[in-house]
FIZALUM-490808 format. One record per residue: residue number from 1; residue in three letters; chain; x, y, z of N, C-alpha, C in turn. Coordinates in Angstrom, 1 decimal. Layout:
# FIZALUM-490808
REC   nr  rest  kette    n_px    n_py    n_pz   ca_px   ca_py   ca_pz    c_px    c_py    c_pz
REC  NUM   ALA      A       X       Y       Z       X       Y       Z       X       Y       Z
...
END
This chain:
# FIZALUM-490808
REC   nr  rest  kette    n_px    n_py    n_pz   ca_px   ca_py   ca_pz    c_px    c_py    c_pz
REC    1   UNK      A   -65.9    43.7   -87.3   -66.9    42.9   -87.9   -67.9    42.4   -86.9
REC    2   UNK      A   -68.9    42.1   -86.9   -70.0    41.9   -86.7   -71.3    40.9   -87.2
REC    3   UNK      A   -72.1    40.1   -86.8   -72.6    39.4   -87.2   -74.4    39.8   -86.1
REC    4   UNK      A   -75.1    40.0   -87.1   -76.6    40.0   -86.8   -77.5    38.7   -87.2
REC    5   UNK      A   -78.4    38.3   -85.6   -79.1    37.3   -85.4   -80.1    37.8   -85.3
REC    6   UNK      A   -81.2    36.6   -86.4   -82.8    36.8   -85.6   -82.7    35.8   -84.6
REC    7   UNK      A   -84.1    36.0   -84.0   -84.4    34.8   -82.8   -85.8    34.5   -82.3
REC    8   UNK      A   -86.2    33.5   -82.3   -87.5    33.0   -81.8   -87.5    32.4   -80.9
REC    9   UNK      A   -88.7    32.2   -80.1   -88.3    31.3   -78.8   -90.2    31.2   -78.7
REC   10   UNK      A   -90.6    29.8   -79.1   -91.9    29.4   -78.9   -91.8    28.1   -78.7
REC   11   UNK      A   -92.6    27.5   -77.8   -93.2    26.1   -77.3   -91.9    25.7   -76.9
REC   12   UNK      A   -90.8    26.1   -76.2   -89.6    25.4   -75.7   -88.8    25.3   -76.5
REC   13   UNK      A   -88.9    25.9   -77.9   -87.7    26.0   -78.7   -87.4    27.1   -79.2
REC   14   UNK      A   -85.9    27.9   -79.2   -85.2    28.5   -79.6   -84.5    28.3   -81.1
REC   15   UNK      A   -84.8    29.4   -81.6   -84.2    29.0   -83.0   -83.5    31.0   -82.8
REC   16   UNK      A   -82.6    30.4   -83.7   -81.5    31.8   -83.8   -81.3    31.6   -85.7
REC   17   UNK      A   -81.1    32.8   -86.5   -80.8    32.4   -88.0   -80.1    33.7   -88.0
REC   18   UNK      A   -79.3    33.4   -89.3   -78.5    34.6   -90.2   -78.0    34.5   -91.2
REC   19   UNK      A   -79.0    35.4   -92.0   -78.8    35.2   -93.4   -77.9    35.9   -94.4
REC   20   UNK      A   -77.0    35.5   -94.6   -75.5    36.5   -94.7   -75.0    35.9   -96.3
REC   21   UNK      A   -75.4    36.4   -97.7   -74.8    35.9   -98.9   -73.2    34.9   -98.5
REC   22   UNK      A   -73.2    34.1   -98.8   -72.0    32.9   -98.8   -71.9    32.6   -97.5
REC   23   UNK      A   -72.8    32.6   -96.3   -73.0    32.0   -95.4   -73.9    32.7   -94.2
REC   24   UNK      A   -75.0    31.6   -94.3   -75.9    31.4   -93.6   -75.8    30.8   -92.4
REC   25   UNK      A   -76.2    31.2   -91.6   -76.2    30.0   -89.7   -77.7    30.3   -89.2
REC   26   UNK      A   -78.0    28.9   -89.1   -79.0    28.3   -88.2   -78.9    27.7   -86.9
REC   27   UNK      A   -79.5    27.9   -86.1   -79.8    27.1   -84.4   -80.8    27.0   -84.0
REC   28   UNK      A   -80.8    25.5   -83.6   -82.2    25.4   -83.4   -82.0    24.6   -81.9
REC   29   UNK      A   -82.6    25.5   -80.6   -82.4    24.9   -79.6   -83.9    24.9   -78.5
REC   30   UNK      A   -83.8    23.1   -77.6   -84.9    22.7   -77.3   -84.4    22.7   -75.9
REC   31   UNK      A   -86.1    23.4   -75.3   -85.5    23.4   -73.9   -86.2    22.1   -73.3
REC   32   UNK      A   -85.2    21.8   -72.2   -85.5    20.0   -71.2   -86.8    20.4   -70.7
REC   33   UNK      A   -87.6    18.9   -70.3   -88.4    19.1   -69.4   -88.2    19.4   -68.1
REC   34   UNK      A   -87.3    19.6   -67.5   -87.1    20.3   -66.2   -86.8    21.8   -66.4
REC   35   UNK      A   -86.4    22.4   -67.9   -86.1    23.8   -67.7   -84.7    24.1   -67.0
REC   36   UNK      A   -84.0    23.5   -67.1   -82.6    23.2   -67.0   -81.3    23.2   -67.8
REC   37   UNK      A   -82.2    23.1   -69.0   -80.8    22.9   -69.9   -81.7    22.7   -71.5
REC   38   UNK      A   -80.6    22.9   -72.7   -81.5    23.3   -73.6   -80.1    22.4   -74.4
REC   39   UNK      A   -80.8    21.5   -75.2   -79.8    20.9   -76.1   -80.1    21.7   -77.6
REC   40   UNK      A   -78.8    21.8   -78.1   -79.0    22.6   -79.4   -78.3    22.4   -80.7
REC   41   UNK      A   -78.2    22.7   -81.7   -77.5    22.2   -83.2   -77.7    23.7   -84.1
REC   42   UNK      A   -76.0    23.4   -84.8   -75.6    24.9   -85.5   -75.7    24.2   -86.7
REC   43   UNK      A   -76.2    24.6   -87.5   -76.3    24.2   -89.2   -75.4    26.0   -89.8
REC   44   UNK      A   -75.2    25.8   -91.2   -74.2    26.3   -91.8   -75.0    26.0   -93.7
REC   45   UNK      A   -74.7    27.4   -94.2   -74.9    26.7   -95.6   -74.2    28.2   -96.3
REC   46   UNK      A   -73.3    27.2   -97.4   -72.8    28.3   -98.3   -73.5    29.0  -100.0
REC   47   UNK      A   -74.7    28.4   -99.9   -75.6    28.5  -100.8   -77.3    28.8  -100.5
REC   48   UNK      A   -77.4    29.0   -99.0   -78.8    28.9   -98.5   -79.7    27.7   -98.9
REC   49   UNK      A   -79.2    26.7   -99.9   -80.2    25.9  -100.4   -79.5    24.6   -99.4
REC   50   UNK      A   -77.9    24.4   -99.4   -77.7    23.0   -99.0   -77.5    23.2   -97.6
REC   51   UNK      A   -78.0    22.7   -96.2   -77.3    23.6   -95.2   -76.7    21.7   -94.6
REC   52   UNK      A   -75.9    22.3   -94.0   -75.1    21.1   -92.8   -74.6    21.3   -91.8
REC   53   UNK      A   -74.8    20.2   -91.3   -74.5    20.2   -90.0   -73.3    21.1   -88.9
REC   54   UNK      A   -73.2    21.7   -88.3   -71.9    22.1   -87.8   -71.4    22.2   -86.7
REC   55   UNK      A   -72.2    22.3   -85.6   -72.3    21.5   -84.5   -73.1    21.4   -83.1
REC   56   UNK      A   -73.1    21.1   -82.6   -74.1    20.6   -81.3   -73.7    21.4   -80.1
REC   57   UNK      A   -74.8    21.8   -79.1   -74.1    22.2   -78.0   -75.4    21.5   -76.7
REC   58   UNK      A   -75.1    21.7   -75.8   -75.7    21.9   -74.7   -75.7    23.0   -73.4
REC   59   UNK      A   -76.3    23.6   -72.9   -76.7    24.8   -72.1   -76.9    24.4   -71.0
REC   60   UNK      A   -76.5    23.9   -69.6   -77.1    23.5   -68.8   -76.9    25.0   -67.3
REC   61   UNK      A   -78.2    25.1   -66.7   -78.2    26.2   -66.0   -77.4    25.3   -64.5
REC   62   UNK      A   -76.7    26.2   -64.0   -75.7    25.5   -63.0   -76.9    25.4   -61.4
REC   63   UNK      A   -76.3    24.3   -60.5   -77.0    24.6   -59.6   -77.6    25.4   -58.5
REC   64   UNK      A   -76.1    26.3   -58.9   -76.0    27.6   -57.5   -76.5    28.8   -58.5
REC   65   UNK      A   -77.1    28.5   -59.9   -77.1    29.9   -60.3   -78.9    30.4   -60.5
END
């Protein structure tokens, strides 16, 4: 099994979607003003109309990398 993403990435934000009958995922992630790290949120909807919350992440680029 396998799962296919779109993706955008304009003005510092990343958005990722997939639109999959009885479940949909959204992400929508913003990059810091240092370019360092990008805080982000997974939404989820089992009807494409209600979506919620599902959960949060953070990306931070390490300092040796």
């Amino acid at each position: 099994m396998s799962r296919v993403y779109r993706m955008s990435f304009d003005g510092g934000v990343w958005k990722m979607w997939r639109d999959a009958p009885g479940f949909d995922q959204r992400f929508t992630g913003t990059l810091g003003a240092d370019g360092r790290g990008i805080q982000a949120t997974w939404e989820k909807s089992l009807d494409n109309e209600t979506w919620e919350h599902d959960f949060d992440m953070i990306y931070t680029k390490r300092a040796d990398g």
